[in-house]
C-alpha positions in Angstrom: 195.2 -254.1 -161.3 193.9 -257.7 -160.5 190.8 -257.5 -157.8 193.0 -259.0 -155.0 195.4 -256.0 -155.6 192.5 -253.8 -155.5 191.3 -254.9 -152.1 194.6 -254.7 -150.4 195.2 -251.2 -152.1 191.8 -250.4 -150.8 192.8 -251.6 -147.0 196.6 -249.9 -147.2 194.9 -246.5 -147.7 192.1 -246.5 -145.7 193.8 -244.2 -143.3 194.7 -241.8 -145.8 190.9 -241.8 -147.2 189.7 -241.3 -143.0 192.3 -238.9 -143.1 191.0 -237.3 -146.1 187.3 -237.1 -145.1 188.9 -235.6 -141.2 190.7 -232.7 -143.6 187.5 -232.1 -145.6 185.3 -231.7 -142.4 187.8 -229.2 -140.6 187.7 -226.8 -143.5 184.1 -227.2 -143.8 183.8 -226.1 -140.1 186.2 -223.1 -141.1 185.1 -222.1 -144.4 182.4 -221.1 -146.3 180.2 -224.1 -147.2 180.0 -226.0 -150.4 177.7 -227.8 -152.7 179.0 -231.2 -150.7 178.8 -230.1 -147.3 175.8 -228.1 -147.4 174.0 -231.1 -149.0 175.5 -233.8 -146.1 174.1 -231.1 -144.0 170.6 -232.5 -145.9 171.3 -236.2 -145.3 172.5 -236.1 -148.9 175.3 -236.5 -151.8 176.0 -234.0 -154.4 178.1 -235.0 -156.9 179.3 -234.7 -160.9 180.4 -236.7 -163.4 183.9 -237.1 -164.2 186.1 -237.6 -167.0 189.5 -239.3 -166.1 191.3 -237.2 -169.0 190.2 -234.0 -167.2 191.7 -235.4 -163.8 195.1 -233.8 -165.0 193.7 -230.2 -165.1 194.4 -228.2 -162.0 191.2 -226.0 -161.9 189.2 -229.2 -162.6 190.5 -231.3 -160.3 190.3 -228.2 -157.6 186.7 -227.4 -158.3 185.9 -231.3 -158.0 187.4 -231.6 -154.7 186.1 -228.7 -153.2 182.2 -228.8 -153.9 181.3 -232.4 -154.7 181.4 -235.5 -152.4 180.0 -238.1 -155.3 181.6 -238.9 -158.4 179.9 -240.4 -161.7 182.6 -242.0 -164.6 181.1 -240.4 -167.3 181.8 -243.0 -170.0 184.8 -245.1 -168.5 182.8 -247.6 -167.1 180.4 -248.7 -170.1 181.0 -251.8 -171.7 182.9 -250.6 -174.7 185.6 -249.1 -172.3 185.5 -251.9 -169.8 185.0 -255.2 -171.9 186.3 -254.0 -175.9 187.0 -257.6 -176.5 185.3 -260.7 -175.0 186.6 -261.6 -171.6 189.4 -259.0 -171.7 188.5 -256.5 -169.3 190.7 -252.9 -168.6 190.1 -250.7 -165.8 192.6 -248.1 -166.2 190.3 -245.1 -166.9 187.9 -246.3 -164.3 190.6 -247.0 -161.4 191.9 -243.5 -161.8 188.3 -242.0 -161.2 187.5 -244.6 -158.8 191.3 -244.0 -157.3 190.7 -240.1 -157.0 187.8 -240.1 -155.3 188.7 -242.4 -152.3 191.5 -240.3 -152.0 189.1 -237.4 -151.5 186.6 -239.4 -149.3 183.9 -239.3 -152.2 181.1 -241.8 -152.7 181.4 -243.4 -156.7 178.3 -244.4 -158.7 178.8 -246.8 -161.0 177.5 -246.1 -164.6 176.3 -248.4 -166.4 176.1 -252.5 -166.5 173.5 -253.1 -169.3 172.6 -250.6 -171.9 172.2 -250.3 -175.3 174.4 -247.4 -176.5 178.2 -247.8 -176.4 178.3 -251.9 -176.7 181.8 -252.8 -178.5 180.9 -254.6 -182.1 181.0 -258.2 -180.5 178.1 -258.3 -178.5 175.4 -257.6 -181.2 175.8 -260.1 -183.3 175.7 -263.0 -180.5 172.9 -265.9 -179.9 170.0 -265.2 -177.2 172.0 -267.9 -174.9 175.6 -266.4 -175.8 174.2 -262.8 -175.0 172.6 -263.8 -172.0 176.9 -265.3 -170.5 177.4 -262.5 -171.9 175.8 -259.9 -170.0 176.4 -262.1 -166.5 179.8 -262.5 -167.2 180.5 -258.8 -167.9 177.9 -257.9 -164.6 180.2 -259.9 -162.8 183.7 -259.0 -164.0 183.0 -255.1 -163.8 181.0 -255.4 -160.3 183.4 -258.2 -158.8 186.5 -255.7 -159.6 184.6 -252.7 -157.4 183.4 -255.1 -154.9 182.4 -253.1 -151.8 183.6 -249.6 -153.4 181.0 -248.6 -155.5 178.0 -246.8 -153.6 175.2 -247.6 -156.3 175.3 -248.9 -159.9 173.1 -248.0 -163.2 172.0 -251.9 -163.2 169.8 -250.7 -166.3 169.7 -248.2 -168.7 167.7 -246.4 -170.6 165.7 -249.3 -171.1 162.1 -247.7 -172.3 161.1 -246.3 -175.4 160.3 -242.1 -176.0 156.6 -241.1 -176.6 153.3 -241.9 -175.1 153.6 -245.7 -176.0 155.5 -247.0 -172.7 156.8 -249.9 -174.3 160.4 -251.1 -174.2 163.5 -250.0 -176.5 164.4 -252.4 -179.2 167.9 -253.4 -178.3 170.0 -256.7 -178.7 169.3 -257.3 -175.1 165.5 -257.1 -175.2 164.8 -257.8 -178.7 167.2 -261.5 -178.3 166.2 -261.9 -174.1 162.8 -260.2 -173.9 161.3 -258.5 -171.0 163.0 -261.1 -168.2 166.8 -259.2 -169.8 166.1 -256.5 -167.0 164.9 -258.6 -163.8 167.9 -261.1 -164.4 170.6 -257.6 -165.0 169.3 -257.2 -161.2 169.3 -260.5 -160.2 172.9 -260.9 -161.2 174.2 -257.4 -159.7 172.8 -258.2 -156.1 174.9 -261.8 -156.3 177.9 -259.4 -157.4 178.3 -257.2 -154.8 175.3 -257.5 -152.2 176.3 -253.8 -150.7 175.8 -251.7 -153.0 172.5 -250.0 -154.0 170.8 -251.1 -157.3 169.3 -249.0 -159.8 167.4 -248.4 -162.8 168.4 -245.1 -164.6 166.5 -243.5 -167.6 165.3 -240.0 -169.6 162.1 -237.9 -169.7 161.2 -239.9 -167.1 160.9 -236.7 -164.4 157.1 -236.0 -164.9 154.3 -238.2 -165.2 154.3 -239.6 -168.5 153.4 -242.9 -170.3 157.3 -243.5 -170.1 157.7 -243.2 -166.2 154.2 -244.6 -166.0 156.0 -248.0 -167.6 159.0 -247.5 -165.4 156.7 -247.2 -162.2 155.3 -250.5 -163.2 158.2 -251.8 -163.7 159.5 -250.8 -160.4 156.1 -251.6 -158.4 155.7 -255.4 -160.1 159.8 -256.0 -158.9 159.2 -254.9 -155.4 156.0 -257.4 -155.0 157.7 -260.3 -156.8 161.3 -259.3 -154.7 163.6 -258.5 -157.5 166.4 -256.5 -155.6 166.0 -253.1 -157.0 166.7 -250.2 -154.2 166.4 -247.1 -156.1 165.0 -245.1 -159.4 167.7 -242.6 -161.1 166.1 -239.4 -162.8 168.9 -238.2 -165.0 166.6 -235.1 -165.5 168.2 -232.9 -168.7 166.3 -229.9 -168.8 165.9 -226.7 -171.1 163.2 -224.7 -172.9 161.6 -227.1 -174.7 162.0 -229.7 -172.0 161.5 -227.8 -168.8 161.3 -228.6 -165.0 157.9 -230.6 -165.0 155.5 -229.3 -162.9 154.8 -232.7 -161.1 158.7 -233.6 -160.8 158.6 -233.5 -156.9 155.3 -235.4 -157.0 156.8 -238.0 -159.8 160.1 -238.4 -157.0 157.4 -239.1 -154.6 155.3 -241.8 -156.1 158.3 -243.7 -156.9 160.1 -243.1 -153.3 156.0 -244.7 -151.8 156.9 -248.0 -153.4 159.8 -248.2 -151.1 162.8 -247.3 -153.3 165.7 -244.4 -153.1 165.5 -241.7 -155.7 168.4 -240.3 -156.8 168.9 -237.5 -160.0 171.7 -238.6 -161.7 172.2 -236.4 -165.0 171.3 -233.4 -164.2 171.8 -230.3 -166.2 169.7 -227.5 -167.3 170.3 -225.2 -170.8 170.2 -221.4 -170.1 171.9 -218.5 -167.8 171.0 -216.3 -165.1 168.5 -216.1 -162.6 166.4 -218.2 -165.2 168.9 -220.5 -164.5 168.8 -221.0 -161.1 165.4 -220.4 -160.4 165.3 -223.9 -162.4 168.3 -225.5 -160.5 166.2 -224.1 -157.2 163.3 -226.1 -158.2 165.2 -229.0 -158.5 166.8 -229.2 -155.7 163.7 -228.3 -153.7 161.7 -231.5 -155.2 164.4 -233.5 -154.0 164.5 -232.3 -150.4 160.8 -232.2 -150.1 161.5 -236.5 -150.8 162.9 -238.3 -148.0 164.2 -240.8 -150.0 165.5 -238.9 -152.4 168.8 -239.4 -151.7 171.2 -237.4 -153.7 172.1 -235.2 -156.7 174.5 -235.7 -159.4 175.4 -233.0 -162.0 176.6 -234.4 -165.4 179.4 -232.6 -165.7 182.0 -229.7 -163.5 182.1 -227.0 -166.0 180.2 -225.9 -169.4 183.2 -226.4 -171.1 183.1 -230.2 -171.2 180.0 -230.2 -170.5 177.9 -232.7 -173.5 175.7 -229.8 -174.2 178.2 -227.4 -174.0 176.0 -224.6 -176.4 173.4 -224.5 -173.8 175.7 -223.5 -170.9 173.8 -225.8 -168.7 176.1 -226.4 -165.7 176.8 -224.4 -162.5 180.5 -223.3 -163.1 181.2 -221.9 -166.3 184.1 -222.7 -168.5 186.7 -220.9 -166.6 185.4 -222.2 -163.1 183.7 -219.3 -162.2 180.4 -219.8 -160.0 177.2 -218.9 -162.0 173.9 -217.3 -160.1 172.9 -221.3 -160.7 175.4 -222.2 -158.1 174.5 -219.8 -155.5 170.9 -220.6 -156.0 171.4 -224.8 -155.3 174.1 -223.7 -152.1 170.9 -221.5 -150.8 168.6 -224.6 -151.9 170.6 -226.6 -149.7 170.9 -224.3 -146.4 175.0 -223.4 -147.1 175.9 -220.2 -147.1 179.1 -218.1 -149.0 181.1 -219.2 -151.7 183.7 -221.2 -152.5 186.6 -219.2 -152.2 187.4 -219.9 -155.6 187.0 -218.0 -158.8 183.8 -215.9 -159.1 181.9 -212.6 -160.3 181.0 -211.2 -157.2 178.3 -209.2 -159.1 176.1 -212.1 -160.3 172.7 -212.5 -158.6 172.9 -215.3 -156.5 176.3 -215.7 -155.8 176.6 -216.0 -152.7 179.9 -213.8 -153.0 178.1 -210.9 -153.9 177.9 -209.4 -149.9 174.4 -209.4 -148.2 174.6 -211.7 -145.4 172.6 -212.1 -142.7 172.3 -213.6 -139.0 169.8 -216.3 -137.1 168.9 -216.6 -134.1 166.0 -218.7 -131.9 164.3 -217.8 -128.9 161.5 -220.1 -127.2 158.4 -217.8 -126.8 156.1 -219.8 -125.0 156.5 -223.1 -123.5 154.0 -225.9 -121.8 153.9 -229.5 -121.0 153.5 -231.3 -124.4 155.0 -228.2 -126.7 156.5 -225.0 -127.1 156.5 -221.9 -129.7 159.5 -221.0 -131.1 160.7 -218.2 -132.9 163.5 -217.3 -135.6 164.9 -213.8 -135.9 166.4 -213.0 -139.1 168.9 -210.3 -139.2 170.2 -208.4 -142.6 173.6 -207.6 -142.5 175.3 -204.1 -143.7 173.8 -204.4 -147.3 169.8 -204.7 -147.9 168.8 -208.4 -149.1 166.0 -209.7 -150.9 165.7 -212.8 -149.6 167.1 -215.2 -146.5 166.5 -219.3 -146.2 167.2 -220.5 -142.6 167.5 -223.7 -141.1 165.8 -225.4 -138.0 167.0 -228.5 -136.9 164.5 -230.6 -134.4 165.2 -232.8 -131.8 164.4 -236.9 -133.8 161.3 -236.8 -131.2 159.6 -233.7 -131.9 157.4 -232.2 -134.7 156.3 -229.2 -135.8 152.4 -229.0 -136.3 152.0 -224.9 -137.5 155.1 -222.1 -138.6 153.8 -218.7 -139.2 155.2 -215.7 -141.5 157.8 -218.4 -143.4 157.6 -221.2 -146.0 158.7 -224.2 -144.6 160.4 -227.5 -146.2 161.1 -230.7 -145.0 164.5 -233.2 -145.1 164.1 -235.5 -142.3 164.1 -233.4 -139.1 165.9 -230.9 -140.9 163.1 -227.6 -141.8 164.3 -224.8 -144.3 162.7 -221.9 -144.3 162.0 -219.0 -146.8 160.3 -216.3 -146.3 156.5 -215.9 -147.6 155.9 -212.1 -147.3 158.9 -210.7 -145.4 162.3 -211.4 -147.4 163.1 -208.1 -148.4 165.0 -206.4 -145.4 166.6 -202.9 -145.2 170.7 -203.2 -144.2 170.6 -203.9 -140.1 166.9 -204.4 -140.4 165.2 -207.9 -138.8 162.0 -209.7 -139.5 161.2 -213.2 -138.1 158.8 -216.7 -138.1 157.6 -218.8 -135.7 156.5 -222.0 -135.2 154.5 -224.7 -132.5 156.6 -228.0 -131.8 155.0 -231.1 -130.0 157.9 -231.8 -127.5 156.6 -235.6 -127.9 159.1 -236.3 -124.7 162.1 -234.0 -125.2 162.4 -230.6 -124.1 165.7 -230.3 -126.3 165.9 -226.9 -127.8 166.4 -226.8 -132.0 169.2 -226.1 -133.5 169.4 -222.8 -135.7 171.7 -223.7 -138.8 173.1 -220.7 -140.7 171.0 -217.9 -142.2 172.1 -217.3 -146.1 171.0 -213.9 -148.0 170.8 -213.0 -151.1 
């Protein structure tokens, strides 16, 4: 489909996209919550990667349209399946993902302009000057083809070596262009398609290391010299020998300071249970605490296609049944309930599995420049163990203290879990309260809904 094509397609079904969208927000409204709308509910995407040879699978295609509102072409952008021969591009692949997800309403990352992996035979062997038309011209025919429909690319990948030396990959692009190869990938993309957000995207780069110290650098000496980069991708694959670091939120952070997005683009972690998604919790906790970090992406919809398949690493297992990990990242993200899909009710987490429980806010003391509010948190007909709430402020005000909770921030959006009080008896209540500087408005918060598990 020639790029004209493209752009009028594009216009012809924009009502049917709005339309799309409209359908997705009334059954949000009715139904249980899911990992898309509870993370719009954040200020944030959560999406997956997709395959376009899965697209045909019902439960696949279901599961993708019900819980995620990004999409990630897993390989069906890269240069081998976009640009096989010299100049001869081919879309198919990419257009059906690309295709599928406007019909659904969903944001698309695009995955990945320059990298090292996956380069079809002919680029190798070329000239530094041949390479460098080279990696323009195929920057320019893959982004000039998406113009103004792809939400952020992988400018860069993967462009840093392992270990503690911080120095770059040997690759034909750096070993033939040198250290400039990156700046001028960026350069290029923001002439492409000026819209859409640029990114650098990389491994074992979620803690502070001598890698993601080199990649900070990086990042830091662009932003004073004004090479358009706007955000950082974490692809953060974790399991037992390579867990959740301990400094990942504070890593997001120090990146997010030098005035980029962060977004975790890979994501997947190797294990089961409520190991499982205590990890996935952890993760999605660090990105809330960020304010820039803008969205998740899991690298992959079910363990059955998943790249690490072995390590059952994703939140739906290979007959689309919700693992605890799911219910832990819907809690993680203030939804409630499940899907409505396939499901053990018995797993711990799921939010299938019956305790519920209700919210509700009552101003307890009030004065010229504040108030003190309070949060009653009601179990339903089965004992929990735990509750997370949301609070939703007014833009003006703030909150300067919260008692018997543990707050964290997105925004003006506070979640809050409990710190002593999260086991309650069936019908039994406990609340938290908290002092908000009114900072001119007397508007009351809003109380989102109380999950339990």
């Amino acid at each position: 489909m020639s790029m004209i094509v493209r752009r009028l397609s594009r216009a012809a079904t924009a009502g049917l996209v709005a339309a799309a969208a409209l359908t997705a927000a009334a059954h949000s409204a009715e139904a249980a919550d899911t990992l898309g709308s509870a993370a719009a509910g954040q200020g944030r995407y959560f999406g997956t990667a997709v395959a376009a040879s899965h697209l045909g699978e019902s439960d696949y295609a279901a599961t993708l349209d019900r819980e995620f509102s990004s999409v990630t072409p897993e390989n069906e952008m890269k240069w081998d399946a976009t640009e096989p021969s010299r100049g001869s591009f081919t879309f198919t692949s990419a257009d059906r993902i690309v295709d599928h997800a406007q019909s659904q309403g969903m944001d698309v990352r695009g995955h990945t302009l320059v990298w090292h992996s996956q380069l079809p035979s002919w680029v190798s062997p070329l000239g530094a000057q041949d390479l460098r038309t080279a990696m323009n011209a195929h920057i320019n025919g893959l982004m000039g083809h998406y113009k103004g429909e792809i939400h952020s690319w992988d400018v860069v990948n993967e462009a840093f070596q392992d270990g503690g030396s911080g120095a770059r990959r040997s690759s034909p692009f750096q070993d033939k262009l040198g250290d400039g190869f990156i700046e001028e990938a960026f350069r290029t993309a923001r002439a492409a398609d000026p819209a859409a957000k640029l990114c650098y995207n990389d491994y074992n780069t979620d803690g502070v290391n001598a890698k993601s110290n080199a990649v900070y650098d990086m990042v830091k000496d662009f932003k004073s010299r004004g090479v358009p980069i706007d955000c950082v991708g974490f692809q953060s694959h974790f399991n037992s020998n390579s867990p959740v670091p301990s400094d990942y939120r504070h890593n997001l952070q120090r990146f997010a300071d030098l005035g980029v997005d962060v977004q975790i683009t890979e994501l997947d972690i190797e294990g089961s249970g409520s190991a499982q998604a205590a990890d996935y919790t952890k993760v999605v906790e660090a990105c809330l605490a960020v304010s820039r970090c803008t969205g998740m992406t899991v690298w992959g919809v079910t363990d059955k296609y998943s790249w690490r398949s072995g390590g059952t690493p994703l939140l739906f297992d290979g007959d689309y049944n919700e693992k605890p990990a799911y219910g832990a990242v819907l809690s993680a993200l203030g939804g409630s309930g499940g899907s409505g899909g396939p499901g053990d009710p018995g797993d711990p987490g799921d939010p299938g599995d019956g305790a519920s429980c209700t919210a509700t806010y009552t101003r307890t003391a009030d004065w010229s420049s504040g108030y003190n509010g309070q949060v009653t948190i009601t179990a339903g007909a089965e004992p929990i163990s735990s509750w997370t709430a949301t609070v939703t402020l007014p833009a003006q005000q703030s909150v300067s203290s919260l008692w018997n909770g543990t707050p964290t921030w997105s925004g003006n959006v506070m979640t809050v879990r409990p710190s002593w009080n999260g086991t309650l008896a069936a019908g039994a209540s406990t609340s938290f309260g908290f002092t908000a500087a009114k900072n001119g408005s007397d508007a009351a918060p809003t109380v989102g809904t109380c999950t339990a598990s």
